[in-house]
C-alpha positions in Angstrom: 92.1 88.3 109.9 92.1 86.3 106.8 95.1 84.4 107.6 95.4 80.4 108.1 95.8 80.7 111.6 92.9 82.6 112.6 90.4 81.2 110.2 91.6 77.7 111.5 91.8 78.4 114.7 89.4 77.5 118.1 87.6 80.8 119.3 89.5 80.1 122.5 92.8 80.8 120.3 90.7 84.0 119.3 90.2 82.0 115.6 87.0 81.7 113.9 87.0 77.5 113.6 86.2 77.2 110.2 88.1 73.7 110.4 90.1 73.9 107.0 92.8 72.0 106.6 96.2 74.6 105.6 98.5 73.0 102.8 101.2 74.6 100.5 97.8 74.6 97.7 95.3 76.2 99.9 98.0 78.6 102.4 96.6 81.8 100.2 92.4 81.3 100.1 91.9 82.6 103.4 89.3 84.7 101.4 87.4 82.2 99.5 87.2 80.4 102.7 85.5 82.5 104.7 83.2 83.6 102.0 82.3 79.8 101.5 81.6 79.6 104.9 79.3 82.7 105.1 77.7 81.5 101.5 76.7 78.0 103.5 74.8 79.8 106.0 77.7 80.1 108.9 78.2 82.9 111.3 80.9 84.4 113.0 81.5 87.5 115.7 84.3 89.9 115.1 85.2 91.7 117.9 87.3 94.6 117.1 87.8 98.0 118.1 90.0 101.4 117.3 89.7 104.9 118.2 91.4 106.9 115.4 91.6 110.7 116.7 91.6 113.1 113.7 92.7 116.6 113.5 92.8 118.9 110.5 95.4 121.2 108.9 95.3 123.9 106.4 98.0 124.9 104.4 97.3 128.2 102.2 99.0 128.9 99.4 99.1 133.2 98.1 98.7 134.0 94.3 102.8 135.1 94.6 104.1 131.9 96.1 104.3 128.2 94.6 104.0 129.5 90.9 107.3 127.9 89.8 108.5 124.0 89.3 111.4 123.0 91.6 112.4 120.3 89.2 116.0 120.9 88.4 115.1 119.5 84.7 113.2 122.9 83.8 116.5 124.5 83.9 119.2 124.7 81.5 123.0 123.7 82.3 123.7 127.8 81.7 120.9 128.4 84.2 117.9 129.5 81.9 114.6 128.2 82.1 114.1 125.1 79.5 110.8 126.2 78.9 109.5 130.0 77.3 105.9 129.6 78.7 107.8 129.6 82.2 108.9 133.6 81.9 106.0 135.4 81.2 102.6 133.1 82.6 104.3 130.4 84.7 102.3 127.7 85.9 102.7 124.5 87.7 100.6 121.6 89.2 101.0 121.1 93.2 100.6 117.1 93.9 102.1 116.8 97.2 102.4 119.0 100.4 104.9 118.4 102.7 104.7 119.1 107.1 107.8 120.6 108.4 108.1 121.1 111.9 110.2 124.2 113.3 113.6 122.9 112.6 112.9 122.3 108.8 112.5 118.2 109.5 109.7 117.3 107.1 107.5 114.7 109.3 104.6 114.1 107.3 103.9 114.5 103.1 100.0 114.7 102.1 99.5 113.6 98.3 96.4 115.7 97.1 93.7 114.0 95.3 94.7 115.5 91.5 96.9 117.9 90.8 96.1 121.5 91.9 96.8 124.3 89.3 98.8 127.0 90.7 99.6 131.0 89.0 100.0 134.3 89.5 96.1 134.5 89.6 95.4 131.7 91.5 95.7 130.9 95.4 95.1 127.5 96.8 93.6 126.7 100.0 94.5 123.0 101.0 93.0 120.9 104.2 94.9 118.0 105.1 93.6 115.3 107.5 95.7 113.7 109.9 94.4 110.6 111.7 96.6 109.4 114.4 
């Protein structure tokens, strides 16, 4: 909406004919335009309209499961863990949860909002939102 072309444009070309004049100086104000405009006392309609259908998934995470980093860092070239506090109380931080589908294809990745401690002691409940 905030481009040259519509702010410039006749309301017949589905613009809002704020009757600027576009050069290489002024291609990028679209926003200070159309707040000067509204700031003199203009008006404009915006007719716009989406239907966004939502549906929710919740992905559960038990106290066994999740408890352990995947980074290939934590490991040692012999194959032992880097880390000490990793043997007896592991704990790591979920930030991301991906959507698989039945053949393994991951088709969707939902970043959570902070990252979610996970242990032994600990399960996790997560809802993710899907608008489509």
């Amino acid at each position: 909406m905030l481009n040259g072309k519509a702010l410039d444009g006749t309301p017949a070309q589905g613009g809002i004919n704020l009757g600027t004049i576009r050069t290489m100086n002024t291609e990028g104000s679209g926003s200070e335009k159309i707040f000067n405009a509204i700031d003199k006392g203009g008006s404009f309609k915006i007719n716009s309209e989406e239907t966004i259908s939502s549906n929710f998934v919740f992905v559960r995470a038990r106290n066994a499961e999740f408890n352990y980093s995947s980074n290939p860092s934590n490991v040692t070239g012999s194959g032992e863990l880097r880390h000490d506090v990793m043997v007896n109380n592991p704990q790591s931080y979920a930030t991301s949860v991906g959507l698989y589908n039945d053949n393994n294809d991951l088709l969707a990745t939902a970043k959570l909002s902070r990252p979610l401690l996970k242990d032994f002691t600990k399960e996790a409940l997560v809802r993710i939102k899907l608008d489509f």
